[in-house]
Structure formats: structure tokens, C-alpha cells
C-alpha positions as CSV (number, residue, x, y, z in Angstrom):
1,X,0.0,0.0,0.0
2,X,1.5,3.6,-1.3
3,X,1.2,6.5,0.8
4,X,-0.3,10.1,-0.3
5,X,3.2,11.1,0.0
6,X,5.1,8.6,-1.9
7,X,2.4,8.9,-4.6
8,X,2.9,12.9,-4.5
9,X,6.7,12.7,-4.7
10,X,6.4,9.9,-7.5
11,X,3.8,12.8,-9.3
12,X,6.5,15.3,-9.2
13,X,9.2,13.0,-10.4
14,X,7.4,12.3,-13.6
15,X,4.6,14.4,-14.1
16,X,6.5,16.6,-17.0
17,X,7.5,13.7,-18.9
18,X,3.8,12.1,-18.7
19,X,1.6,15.3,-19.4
20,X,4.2,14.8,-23.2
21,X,2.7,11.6,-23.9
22,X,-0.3,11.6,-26.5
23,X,-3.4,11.4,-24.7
24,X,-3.0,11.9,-21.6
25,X,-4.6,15.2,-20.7
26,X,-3.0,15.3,-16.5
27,X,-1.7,13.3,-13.8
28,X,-2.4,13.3,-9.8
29,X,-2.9,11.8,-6.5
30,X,-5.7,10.0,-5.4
31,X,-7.2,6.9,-3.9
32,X,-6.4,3.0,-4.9
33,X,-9.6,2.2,-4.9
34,X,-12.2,5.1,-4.1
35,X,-14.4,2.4,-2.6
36,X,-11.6,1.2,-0.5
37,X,-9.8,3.9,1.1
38,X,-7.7,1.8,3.1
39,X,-6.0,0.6,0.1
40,X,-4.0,3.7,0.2
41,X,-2.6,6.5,-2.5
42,X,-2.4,5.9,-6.4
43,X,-1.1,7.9,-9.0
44,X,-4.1,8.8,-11.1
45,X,-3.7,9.2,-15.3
46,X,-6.4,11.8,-16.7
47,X,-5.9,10.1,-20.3
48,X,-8.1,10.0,-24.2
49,X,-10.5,6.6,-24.8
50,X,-8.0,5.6,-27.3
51,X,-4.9,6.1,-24.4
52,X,-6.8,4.4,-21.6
53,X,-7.7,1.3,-24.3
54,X,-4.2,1.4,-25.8
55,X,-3.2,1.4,-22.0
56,X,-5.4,-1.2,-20.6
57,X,-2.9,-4.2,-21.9
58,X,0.2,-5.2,-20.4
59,X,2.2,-4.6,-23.7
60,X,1.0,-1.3,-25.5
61,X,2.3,-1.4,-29.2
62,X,5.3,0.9,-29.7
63,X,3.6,2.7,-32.2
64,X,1.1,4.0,-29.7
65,X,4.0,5.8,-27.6
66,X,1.5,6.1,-24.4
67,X,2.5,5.7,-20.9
68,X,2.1,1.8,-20.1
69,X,0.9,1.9,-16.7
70,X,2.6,-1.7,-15.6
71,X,5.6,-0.5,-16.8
72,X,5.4,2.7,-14.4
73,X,3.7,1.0,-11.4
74,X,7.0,-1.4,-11.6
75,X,9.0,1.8,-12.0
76,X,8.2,4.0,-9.6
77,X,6.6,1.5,-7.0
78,X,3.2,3.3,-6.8
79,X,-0.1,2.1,-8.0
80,X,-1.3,4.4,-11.3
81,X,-4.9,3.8,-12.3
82,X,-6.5,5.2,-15.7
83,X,-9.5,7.2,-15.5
84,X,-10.8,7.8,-19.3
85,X,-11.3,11.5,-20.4
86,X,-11.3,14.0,-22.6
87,X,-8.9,17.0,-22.9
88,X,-10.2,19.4,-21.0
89,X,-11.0,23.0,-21.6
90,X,-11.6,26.4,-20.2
91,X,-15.1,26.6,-19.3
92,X,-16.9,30.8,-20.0
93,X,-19.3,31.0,-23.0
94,X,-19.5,32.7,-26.5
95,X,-23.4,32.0,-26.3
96,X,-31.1,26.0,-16.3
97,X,-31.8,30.4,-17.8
98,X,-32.4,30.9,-13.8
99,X,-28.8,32.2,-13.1
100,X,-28.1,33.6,-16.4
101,X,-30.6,36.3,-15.8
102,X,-30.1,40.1,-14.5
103,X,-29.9,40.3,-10.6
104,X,-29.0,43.5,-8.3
105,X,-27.2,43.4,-6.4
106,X,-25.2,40.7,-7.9
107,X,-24.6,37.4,-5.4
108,X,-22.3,34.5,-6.1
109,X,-23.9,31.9,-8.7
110,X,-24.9,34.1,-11.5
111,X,-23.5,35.4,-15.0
112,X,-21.0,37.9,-15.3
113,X,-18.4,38.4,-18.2
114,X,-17.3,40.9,-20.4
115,X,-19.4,42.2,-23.5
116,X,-18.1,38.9,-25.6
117,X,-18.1,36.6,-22.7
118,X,-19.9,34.6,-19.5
119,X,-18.4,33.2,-16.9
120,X,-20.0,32.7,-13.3
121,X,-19.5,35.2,-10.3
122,X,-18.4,32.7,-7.8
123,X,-18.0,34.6,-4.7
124,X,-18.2,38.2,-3.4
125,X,-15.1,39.0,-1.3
126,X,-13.4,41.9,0.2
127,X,-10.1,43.2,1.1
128,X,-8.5,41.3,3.9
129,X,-7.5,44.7,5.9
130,X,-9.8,46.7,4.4
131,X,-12.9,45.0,4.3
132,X,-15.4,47.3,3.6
133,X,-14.8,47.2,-0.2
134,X,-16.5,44.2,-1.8
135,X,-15.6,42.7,-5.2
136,X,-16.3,39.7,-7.0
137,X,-14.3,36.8,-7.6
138,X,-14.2,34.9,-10.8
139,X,-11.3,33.7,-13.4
140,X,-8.8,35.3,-15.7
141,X,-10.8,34.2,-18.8
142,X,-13.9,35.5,-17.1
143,X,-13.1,39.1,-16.5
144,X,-10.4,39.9,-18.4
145,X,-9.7,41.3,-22.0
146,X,-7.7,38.9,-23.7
147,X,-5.0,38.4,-20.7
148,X,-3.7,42.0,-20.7
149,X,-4.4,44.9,-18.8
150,X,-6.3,46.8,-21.0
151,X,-10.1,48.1,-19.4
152,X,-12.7,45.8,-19.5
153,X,-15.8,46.5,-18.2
154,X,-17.6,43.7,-15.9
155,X,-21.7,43.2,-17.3
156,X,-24.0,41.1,-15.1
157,X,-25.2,39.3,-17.0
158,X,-21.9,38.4,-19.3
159,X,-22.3,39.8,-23.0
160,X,-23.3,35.7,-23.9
161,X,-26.8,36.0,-21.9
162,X,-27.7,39.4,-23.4
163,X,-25.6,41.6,-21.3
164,X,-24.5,44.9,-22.7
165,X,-22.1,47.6,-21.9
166,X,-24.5,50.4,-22.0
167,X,-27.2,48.6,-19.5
168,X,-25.4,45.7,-17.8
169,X,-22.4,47.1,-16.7
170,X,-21.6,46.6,-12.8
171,X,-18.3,47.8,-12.6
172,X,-14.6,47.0,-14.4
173,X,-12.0,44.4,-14.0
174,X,-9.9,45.5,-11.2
175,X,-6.7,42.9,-10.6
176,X,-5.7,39.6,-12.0
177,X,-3.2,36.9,-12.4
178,X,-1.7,36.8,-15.9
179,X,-2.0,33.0,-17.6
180,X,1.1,31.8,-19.0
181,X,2.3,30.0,-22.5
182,X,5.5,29.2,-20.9
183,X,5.5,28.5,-17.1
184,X,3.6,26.4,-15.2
185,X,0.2,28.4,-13.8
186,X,-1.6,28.0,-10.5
187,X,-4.5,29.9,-10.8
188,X,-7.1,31.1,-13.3
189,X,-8.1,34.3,-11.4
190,X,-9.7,37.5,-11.5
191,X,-10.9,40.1,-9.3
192,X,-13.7,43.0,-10.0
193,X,-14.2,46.3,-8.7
194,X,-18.5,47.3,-8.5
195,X,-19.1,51.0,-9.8
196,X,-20.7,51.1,-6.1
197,X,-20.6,49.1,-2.7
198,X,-24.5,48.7,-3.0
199,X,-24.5,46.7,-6.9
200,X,-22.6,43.6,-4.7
201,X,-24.3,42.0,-2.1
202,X,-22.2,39.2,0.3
203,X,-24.4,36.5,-0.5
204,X,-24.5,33.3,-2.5
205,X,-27.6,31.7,-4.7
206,X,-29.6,29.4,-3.0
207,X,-27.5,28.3,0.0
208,X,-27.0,31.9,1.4
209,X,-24.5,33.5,3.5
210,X,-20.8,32.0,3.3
211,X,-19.2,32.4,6.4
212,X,-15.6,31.8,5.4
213,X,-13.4,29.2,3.6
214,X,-11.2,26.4,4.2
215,X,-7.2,26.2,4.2
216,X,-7.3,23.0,2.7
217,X,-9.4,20.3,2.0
218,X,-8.9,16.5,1.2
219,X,-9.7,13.6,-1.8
220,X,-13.1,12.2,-1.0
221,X,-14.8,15.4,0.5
222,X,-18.2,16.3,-0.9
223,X,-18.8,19.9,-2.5
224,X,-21.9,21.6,-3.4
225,X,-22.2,24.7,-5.9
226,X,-24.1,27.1,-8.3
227,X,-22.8,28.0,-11.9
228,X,-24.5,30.0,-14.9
229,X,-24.9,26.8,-16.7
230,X,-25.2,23.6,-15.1
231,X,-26.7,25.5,-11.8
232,X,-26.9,23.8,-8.4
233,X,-24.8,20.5,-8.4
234,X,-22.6,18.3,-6.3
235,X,-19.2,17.0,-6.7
236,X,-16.5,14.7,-4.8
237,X,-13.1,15.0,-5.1
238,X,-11.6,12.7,-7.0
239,X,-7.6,13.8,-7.0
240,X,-5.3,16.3,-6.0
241,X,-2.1,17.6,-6.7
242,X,-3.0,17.1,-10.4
243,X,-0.9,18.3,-13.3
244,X,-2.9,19.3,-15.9
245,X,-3.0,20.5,-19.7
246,X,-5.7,22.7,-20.2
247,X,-6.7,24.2,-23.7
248,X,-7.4,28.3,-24.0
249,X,-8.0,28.1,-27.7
250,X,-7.5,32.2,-29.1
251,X,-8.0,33.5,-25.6
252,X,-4.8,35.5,-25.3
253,X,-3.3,33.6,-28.1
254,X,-2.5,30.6,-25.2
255,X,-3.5,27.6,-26.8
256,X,-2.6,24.8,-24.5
257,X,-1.3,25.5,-21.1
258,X,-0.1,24.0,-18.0
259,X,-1.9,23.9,-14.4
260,X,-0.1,22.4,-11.4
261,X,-1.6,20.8,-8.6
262,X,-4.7,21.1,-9.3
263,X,-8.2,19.2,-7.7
264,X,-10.6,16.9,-10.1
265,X,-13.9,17.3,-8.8
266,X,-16.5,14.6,-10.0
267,X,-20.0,14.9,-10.6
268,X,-22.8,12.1,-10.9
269,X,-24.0,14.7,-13.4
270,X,-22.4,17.6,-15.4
271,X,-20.9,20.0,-12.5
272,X,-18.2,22.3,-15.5
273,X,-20.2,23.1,-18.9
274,X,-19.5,26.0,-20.5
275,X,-20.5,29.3,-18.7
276,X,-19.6,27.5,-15.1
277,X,-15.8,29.2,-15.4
278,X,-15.6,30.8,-11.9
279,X,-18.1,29.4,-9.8
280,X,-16.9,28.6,-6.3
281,X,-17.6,25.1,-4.3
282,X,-18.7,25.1,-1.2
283,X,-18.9,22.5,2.1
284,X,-22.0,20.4,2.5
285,X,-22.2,22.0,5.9
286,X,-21.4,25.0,6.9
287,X,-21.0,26.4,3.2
288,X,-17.5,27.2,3.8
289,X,-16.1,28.1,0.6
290,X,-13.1,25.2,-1.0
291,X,-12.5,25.5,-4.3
292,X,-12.7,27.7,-7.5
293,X,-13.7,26.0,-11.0
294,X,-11.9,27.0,-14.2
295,X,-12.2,24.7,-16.7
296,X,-13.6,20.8,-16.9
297,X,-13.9,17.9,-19.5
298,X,-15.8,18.0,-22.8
299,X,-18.8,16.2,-21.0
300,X,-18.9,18.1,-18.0
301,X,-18.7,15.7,-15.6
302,X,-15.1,16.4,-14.2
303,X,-14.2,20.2,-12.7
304,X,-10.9,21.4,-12.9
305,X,-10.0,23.7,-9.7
306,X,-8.2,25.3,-7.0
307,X,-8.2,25.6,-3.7
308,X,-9.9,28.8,-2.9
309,X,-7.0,29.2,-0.4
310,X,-4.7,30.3,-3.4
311,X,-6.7,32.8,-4.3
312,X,-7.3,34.5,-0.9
313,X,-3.4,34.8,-0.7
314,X,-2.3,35.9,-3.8
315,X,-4.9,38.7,-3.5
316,X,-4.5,39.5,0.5
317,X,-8.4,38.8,0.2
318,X,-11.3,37.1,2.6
319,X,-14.8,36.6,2.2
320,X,-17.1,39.2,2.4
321,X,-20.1,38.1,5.3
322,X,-22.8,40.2,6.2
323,X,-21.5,38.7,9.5
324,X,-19.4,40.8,11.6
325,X,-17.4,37.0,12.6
326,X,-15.8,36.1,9.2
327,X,-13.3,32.6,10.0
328,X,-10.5,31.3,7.8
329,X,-11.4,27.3,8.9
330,X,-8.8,24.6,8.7
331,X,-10.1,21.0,8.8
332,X,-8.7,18.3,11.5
333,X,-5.9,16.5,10.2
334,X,-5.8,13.1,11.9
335,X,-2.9,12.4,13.3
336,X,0.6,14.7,12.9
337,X,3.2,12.7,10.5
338,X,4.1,14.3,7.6
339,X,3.4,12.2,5.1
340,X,-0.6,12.5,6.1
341,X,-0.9,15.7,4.7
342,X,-0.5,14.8,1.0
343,X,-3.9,13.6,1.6
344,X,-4.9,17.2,1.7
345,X,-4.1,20.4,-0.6
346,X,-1.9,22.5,0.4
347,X,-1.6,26.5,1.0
348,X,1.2,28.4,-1.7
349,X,4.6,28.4,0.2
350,X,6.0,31.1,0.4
351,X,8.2,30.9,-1.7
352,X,6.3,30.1,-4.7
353,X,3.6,32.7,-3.4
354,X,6.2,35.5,-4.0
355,X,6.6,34.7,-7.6
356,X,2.6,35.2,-8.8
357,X,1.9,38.8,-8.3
358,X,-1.5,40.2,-9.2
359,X,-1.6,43.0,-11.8
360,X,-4.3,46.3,-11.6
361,X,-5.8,46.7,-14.6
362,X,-6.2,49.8,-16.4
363,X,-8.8,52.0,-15.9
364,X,-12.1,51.8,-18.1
365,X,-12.2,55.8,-19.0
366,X,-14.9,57.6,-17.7
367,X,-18.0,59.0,-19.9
């Protein structure tokens, strides 16, 4: 039986020379057998139908060139196990009606874009030391014009659901993380700035007020959300630490990009279509907030995130309660050897924190 933190180190090791192979679309860490949690850590290949069939013998034909998973369970001493899939892909709209209509103020759940664009307001947060001023959080690819700094303005609902500049428009883009061609990314995120305090109100569709968010959360834990397009679903974590290739298409001229460490979050049902970008998952009790969704698989049924964590760092940021107690929660950890916490995400170290700096946008002018 593997530990999480063998099966993490092993995912570092080789993770750069497996996300090369054709078809496979990421590797990560999670359970043997998801039924059987005592059977420990496994390395977990994201890979195409004709991968995970070309993959399921014990002697793949060298023509294939595809990771033979025998091969690398004998190498590297670690269980891998195959979960079929396909690429997966940025998730806001160039198009459940419910939370793609107008709302004011705007809550967490609903549409918001640009005038070309929908994505999902996922959260309203505010300024860790300041935290009168709210904003809304949501992703790069969301909020922002074509990965630069140039103003764009922030409609609710996005320009896909009928939103226009002239009648829709809440506020502007106000910082953001810049996606990269060439380095590994973390995050896909965005923050925006409302015209006024009162268009934002601290709130989240259908399950309410969100009292804070967790530090870290572990494979197997059961989230809840809203999104513009698929609307209220559920989702369980399926892996962590999970190098991923995600594609961007013309957005920013990125193409196909890197994520590290990233969580695959499951749904019995579609939980990432397109239009979901930026919606936020939440505890089933407690509605803490977790993770943010950027991007998923062609059918929907797998969510490609973060821990909402990252996010609150890079951006010196908290959730904004209507509450005047607002708690940063950290789950029990059982037990204290190291090697238990690969089961759980991690915060940014500080070093690697100091190398993702937010940018301010420019300013939308004034008319």
C-alpha cells in the first residue's frame, strides 16, 4: 500500500514527462480504490479513450508511444490507475436560464463576463485589511480582456446572456493573475471592482451566506455549488495535486497550457459546462467556501479547480459576510506525521507565493 506522500513525490518526479505523452490530458494523486480507502494513495492518469484502451494491456504497441501503466507501477513503486477522459478546456461562454438572468445586487452563482463573454461570479469577497470594499471573484478568462491589462468592463449578465455595456455594466476588472504560454500556472483568477458598494451584495444563490473558507481540503470530501450553466450541483473530489494540460484556444493567443496541482472534482452529473468558469464550491455543511472551478472535460462531468486558499493569498483577500465574525477554517488533520498531509491540498509556500503577483488593470475611461 502507497502513501499520499510517496504517490505525490512519485507525481512530481514524472509528471513533465507524462503530461508529453499523447493522450494523456494530467496526472495526480488519489485513492487506490475510491471504494476502498484503506488501500492507500495511487497515482491517477487523466488520459483519451484511445490512451486508456491502448493502455489497458500489459504490452501497449510501440507505435502508440503512451504511458504503459505496468511498466510505471514497476518503475516508480506506486499504483497508477487510468480514469478515461477527454482534454479538457476552459469553461466561459461565447453563447437552467435561472442564473443567467439580471440580478441586483449581484450574489455568487450568476453570469458575469465581459461584453463577448460569460463566466460565473463565484464569490463576493473583500479586502482582507480593508474590508469594507466588496468585489467579485471569478477567473482570468472571465473578467479579463484577452490576458492584458487593457479596461474591460464587468456586465452582469456576461455579453453571452444578453448583457450589454450600456445597461449591464456593474463595474470593471480590477486585478488579475496573468495565464502563461511558458510556465507552469496555478491559478485562473480575476478580481472586480462594482461602480458602487450597493450593486454587490455578500451572498451566494440558493444556500445563502458564506461564512468563510477552508485552508485545505482532502480527496473524498463532498462539495456543493451554483454556476450560470449547469446551476446547483454536487461534486467529490476525486484527485489532488494534479498536473494538468488545459486548452485556452484564441484566448490570449494561449492555446494549451499548464496547471499544477490542481483538484478533479466529479459529478454524478455535469458539474463544468460551458458558462460554469468561476463558480466557487462550497462545504455540505457550513458552506464554507473550497475550491474555484476553471475549466472541466468535454462532457462536463469532471471540474478542474483550486483551492480557494490560493486565491485568498495571492490577493490579500477574505470573504465578504454580512457577519461581523468572518473565520479562515482549517479541517482536523488526523494524526501529525508528515506524510498524512499529502492527503490534503496545500496553501502556496511562500516561496512560490512571491513569484505570482497580481496585476491592476487599467482603468475603463470615464464617460
Amino acid at each position: 500500500m502507497a502513501s499520499f506522500r510517496k504517490a505525490y513525490l512519485a507525481k512530481q518526479r514524472i509528471a513533465a514527462h507524462v503530461l508529453k505523452q499523447r493522450g494523456i490530458h494530467g496526472i495526480g494523486v488519489g485513492m487506490c480504490d475510491p471504494r476502498r480507502p484503506g488501500k492507500g494513495a495511487a497515482i491517477i492518469l487523466y488520459a483519451s479513450a484511445a490512451a486508456a484502451t491502448a493502455n489497458s494491456s500489459k504490452k501497449s504497441p510501440k507505435k502508440q508511444k503512451t504511458i504503459n501503466p505496468v511498466e510505471l507501477q514497476r518503475k516508480i513503486g506506486v499504483p497508477v490507475r487510468i480514469v478515461q477522459s477527454s482534454s479538457f478546456h476552459k469553461h466561459s461562454t461565447q453563447e437552467n436560464d435561472r442564473f443567467r438572468s439580471r440580478i441586483r445586487p449581484v450574489i455568487g452563482g450568476y453570469s458575469i463576463g465581459t461584453p463577448d463573454a460569460s463566466g460565473t461570479a463565484g464569490l463576493i469577497i473583500a479586502d482582507r485589511l480593508c474590508g469594507s470594499q466588496l468585489y467579485v471573484l471569478s477567473n482570468n478568462h472571465v473578467l479579463v480582456n484577452e490576458n492584458t491589462r487593457r479596461c474591460s468592463k464587468t456586465l452582469q449578465p456576461g455579453g453571452a446572456d444578453g448583457g450589454t455595456a450600456r445597461a449591464d455594466r456593474i463595474g470593471e476588472l480590477h486585478r488579475f493573475v496573468r495565464l502563461s504560454k511558458n510556465r507552469n500556472n496555478y491559478l485562473d483568477a480575476a478580481m472586480a471592482r462594482p461602480l458602487r458598494r450597493s450593486l454587490l451584495s455578500p451572498r451566494y444563490a440558493v444556500f445563502g451566506t458564506v461564512p468563510g473558507h477552508l485552508r485545505s481540503y482532502r480527496i473524498g470530501d463532498q462539495f456543493k455549488k451554483v454556476g450560470r450553466t449547469t446551476g446547483i450541483r454536487t461534486g467529490r473530489v476525486e484527485s489532488i495535486h494534479t498536473d494538468i494540460r488545459v486548452g485556452y484556444g484564441p484566448y490570449g493567443n494561449l492555446g494549451m497550457i499548464t496547471f499544477k496541482n490542481q483538484s478533479v472534482i466529479r459529478g454524478k452529473r455535469p458539474v463544468s459546462l460551458s458558462g460554469d468558469s468561476g463558480s466557487v464550491w462550497l462545504t455540505q455543511r457550513g458552506n464554507l467556501a473550497a475550491a474555484v472551478n476553471f475549466a472541466g472535460s468535454d462532457d462536463g462531468f469532471l471540474s478542474i479547480s483550486y483551492p480557494i486558499e490560493w486565491f485568498m493569498q495571492v490577493f490579500g483577500t477574505q470573504v465578504a459576510s454580512p457577519l461581523q465574525h468572518r473565520k479562515t477554517h482549517t479541517p482536523a488533520r488526523p494524526g501529525r506525521r508528515a506524510e498524512r498531509s499529502y492527503l490534503y491540498t496545500q496553501p502556496l509556500p511562500p516561496r512560490l507565493l512571491r513569484t505570482i503577483k497580481p496585476l491592476l488593470a487599467r482603468r475603463c475611461p470615464v464617460k
